[in-house]
N, C-alpha and C positions, 0 to 999 in steps of 0.2 A: 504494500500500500504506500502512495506516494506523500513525503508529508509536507509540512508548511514551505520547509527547506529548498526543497524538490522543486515545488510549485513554482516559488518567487520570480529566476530567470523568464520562465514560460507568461507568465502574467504581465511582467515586465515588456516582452517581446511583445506580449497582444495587444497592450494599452499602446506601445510606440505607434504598431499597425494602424490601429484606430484611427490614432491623433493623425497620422502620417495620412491616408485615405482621403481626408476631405481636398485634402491640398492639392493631392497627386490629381484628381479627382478637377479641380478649379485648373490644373495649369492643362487639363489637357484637351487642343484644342478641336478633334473629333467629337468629345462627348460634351463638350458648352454646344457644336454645332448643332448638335440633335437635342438636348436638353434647353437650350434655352431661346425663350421668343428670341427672332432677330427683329431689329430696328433700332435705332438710334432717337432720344427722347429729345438732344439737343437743337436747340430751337425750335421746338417743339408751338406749333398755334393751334388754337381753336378755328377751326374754320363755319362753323355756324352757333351763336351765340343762341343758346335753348333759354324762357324761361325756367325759372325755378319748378321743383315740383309739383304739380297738381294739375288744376281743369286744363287751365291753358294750354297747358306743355302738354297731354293728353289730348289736345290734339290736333296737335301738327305731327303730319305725319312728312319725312321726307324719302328723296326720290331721287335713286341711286341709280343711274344709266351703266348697265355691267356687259360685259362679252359674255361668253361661251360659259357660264356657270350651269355647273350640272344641278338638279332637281334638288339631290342632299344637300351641297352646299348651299343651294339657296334657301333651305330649311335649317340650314345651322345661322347664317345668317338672322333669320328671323327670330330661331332665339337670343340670341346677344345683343341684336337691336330690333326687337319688335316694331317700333316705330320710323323704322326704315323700308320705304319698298320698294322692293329689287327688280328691275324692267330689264330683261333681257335683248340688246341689239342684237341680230345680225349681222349685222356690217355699218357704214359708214352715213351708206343712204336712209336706215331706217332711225341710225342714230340723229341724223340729222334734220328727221321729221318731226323727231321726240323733242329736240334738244332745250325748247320752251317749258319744259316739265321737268328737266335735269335740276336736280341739286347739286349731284356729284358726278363724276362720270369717269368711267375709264379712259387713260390717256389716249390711246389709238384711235379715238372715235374723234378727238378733239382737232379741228380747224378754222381759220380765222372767220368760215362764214358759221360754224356751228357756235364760235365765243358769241358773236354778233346778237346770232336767236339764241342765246342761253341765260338770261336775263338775270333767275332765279341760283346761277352755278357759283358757288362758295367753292369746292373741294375739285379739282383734278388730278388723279389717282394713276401716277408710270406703272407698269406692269415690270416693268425691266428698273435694272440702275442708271440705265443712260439716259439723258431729257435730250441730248443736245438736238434733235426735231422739236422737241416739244417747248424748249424756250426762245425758237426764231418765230414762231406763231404768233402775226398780228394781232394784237388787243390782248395776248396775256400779259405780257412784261409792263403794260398800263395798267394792269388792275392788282391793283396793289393787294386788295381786299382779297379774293384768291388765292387760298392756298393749294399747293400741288406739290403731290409727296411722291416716293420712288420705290422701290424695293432692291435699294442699298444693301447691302449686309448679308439678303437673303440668298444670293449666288456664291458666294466666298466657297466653300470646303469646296463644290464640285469642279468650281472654275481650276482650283488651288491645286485640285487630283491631276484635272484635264495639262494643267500649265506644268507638272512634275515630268507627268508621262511624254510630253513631248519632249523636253527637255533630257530626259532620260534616254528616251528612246536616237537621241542625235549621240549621248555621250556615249552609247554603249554600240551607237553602229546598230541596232535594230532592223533599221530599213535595210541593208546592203545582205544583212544574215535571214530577213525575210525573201528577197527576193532569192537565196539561195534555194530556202526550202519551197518555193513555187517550183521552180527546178527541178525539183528531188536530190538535190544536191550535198552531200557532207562535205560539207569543205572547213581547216581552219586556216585556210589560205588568210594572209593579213588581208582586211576590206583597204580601201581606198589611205584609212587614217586610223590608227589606232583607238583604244578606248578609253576612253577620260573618265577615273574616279573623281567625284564630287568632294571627297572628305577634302578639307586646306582649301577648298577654290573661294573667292568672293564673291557673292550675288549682293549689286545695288538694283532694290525695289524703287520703283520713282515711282512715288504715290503711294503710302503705305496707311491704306485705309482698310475698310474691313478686306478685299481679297488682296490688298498686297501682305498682309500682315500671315493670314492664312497660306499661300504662299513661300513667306519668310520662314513660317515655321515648321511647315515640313521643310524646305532647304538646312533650316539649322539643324535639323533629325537628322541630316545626313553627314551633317561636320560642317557644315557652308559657313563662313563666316558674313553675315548678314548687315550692312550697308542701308541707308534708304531716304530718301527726299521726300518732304512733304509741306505743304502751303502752312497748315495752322500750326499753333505752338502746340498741340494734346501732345502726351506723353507719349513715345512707340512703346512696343508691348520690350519686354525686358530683353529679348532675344536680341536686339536689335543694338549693334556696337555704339553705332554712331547715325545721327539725322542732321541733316541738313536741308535749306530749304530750295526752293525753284531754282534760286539763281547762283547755286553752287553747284548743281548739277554735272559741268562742266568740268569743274575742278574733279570732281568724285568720281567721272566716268572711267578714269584712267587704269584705275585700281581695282577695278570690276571683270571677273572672268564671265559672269552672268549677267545681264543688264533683264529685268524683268519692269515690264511697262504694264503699270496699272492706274496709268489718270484717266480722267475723264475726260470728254473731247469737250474744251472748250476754245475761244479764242486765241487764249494763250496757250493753248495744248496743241492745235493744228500747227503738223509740217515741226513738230518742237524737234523731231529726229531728223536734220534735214543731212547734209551731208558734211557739213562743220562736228554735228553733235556726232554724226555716226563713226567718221575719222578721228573722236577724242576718244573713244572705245579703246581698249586697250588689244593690239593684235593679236587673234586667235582666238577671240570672246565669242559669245551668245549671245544672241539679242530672244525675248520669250515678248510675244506679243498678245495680250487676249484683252485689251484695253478697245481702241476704235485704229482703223486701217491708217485716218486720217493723220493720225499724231506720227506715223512715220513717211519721209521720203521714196516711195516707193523704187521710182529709178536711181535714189544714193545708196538705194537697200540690194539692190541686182549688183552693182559694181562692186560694193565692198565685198557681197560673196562673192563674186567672180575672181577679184584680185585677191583673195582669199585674206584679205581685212580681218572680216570674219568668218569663224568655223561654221557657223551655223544658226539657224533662224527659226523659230519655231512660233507659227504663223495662227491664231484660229481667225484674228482679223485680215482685213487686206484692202488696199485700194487701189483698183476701184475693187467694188462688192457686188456682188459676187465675181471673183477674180476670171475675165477671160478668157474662150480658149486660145489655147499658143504662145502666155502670155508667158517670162522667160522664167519666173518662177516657177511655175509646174516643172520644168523640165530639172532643176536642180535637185544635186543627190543631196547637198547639205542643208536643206528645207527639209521641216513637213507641215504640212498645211492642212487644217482641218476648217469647216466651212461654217465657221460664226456659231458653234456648238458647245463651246466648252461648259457651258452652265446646267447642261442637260443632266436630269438624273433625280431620281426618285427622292432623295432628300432634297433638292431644290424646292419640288413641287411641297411638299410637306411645311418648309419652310417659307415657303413665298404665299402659302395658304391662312398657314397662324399669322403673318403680317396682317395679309388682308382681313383677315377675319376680325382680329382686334382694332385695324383702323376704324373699321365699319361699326365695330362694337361704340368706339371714341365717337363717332361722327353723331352717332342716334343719343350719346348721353351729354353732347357737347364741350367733351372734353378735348385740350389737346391731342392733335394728331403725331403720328411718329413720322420720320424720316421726310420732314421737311425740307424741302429744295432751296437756295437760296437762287432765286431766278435770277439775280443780275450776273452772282456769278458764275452760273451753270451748272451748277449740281448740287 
């Protein structure tokens, strides 16, 4: 029989466990992805001022213009805002017959003759993270009163996966050892360039918001020492050596064997990779791209791979979009190119659905909304 003695070590070790659990638990960033709402609360606005409880506010009822929502969701919707009702568009045309009833509406439905007729519209609702369509729209950027939110945050881990594997699949030669086994081929003939371990290399994230951060952290899982530029002063998550802002970029690109682009397309973000910025790349880098096509050079992006600048490009954006045929990218072994996809994936959907769901839940109790767009500066 075991006594007090015995025990003590063992209890010791379980209490550590315990204590140790919630931590491991918090830093890890698959299980915050699936555990917890995404959206950001900062600058958060009310976009329709409800009265107080009772007759009043009982009844008004508001009038939500939505896509493709299936039967269930729009019955879960109706419980977390009963006082919301959920009109199903089709498309553009029908959205735009409605739009005199719209309180709120899905962003895709929204253009400058639907702002016009939409008299009654407070909230306009991105489906995506990206607005930069949705903030050159005549008459929203004048309506101050307007609020229009995005689902930021909610693409991160899939994009994060989609941006490894590419990335991955260039350093280890993937493509060259698929097309062997199309073949039937055993070969360990050397490919074209050997294979590049990630442990020691440096990746600078430019834009380390919610998916450059995700991103960052699987890199740093692999040894990557993690770099990254960002506009506002928030804190980077700890993984992150060093931050600097926009306009050090240039200084930082040197020291980078990764260059991972996650801004948003705004004015200052078009053409930002032009053929200056792609030249301060340090030779034989990466460039990982799942941001917008627009933020890089396309014709400085062919030369540098061609002069072998750069080792490699890993593309889900591209401009122009959808990328033509013949155009000289396709034909590159040190590309790969996937087609405006990376965010695809069963956790997306789960996550992009609790946003909406709690937006919509906020809209009907008139509280502030999540993931506010700041329209002048595009995202």
């Amino acid at each position: 029989m075991l006594t007090p003695r015995f025990l003590r070590p063992w209890l010791l070790v379980l209490v550590a466990c315990l204590m140790l659990a919630p931590r491991a638990l918090a830093q890890n960033p698959s299980q915050r992805a699936q555990d917890e709402l995404p959206g950001s609360a900062r600058n958060a606005r009310v976009a329709r001022v409800l009265p107080a409880e009772g007759a009043e506010r009982a009844r008004i009822t508001l009038t939500l213009l939505a896509g493709a929502l299936t039967d269930e969701q729009v019955a879960e919707l109706g419980e977390v805002a009963p006082n919301v009702r959920v009109v199903r568009a089709a498309g553009r045309d029908e959205a735009l017959r409605l739009a005199s009833e719209a309180d709120a509406v899905d962003g895709r439905f929204v253009s400058a003759e639907f702002l016009a007729r939409a008299a009654k519209l407070s909230w306009v609702h991105s489906p995506s993270a990206g607005v930069d369509r949705l903030v050159t729209i005549a008459g929203l950027r004048e309506n101050a009163a307007l609020v229009v939110t995005n689902a930021r945050g909610v693409h991160g881990p899939a994009i994060a996966d989609h941006a490894m594997a590419m990335l991955l699949s260039l350093t280890r030669r993937l493509p060259w050892y698929a097309d062997a086994q199309e073949k039937g081929t055993w070969t360990r003939d050397d490919p074209p360039a050997r294979g590049v371990a990630l442990a020691g290399k440096t990746m600078l994230v430019v834009g380390i918001g919610g998916i450059g951060a995700e991103i960052g952290a699987r890199a740093h899982a692999f040894g990557v020492r993690i770099l990254a530029t960002r506009r506002s002063d928030a804190p980077a998550p700890e993984f992150v050596e060093r931050v600097g802002k926009a306009g050090d970029l240039g200084a930082m690109l040197p020291e980078a064997d990764i260059v991972a682009i996650c801004v948003p397309l705004t004015k200052e973000t078009e053409n930002l990779f032009d053929e200056k910025m792609i030249r301060a790349m340090k030779r034989g880098s990466y460039l990982v791209n799942i941001a917008r096509g627009k933020v890089v050079d396309t014709d400085a992006l062919v030369a540098a791979l061609k002069d072998g600048h750069l080792a490699g490009a890993a593309l889900d954006v591209t401009d122009p979009e959808p990328l033509p045929d013949g155009h000289a990218l396709w034909g590159m072994k040190n590309v790969i190119i996937t087609p405006h996809i990376a965010a695809d994936g069963e956790l997306t959907d789960r996550r992009w659905w609790a946003l909406y769901k709690e937006n919509v839940r906020r809209f009907g109790a008139g509280e502030p909304l999540l993931n506010c767009v700041d329209v002048e500066a595009g995202y």
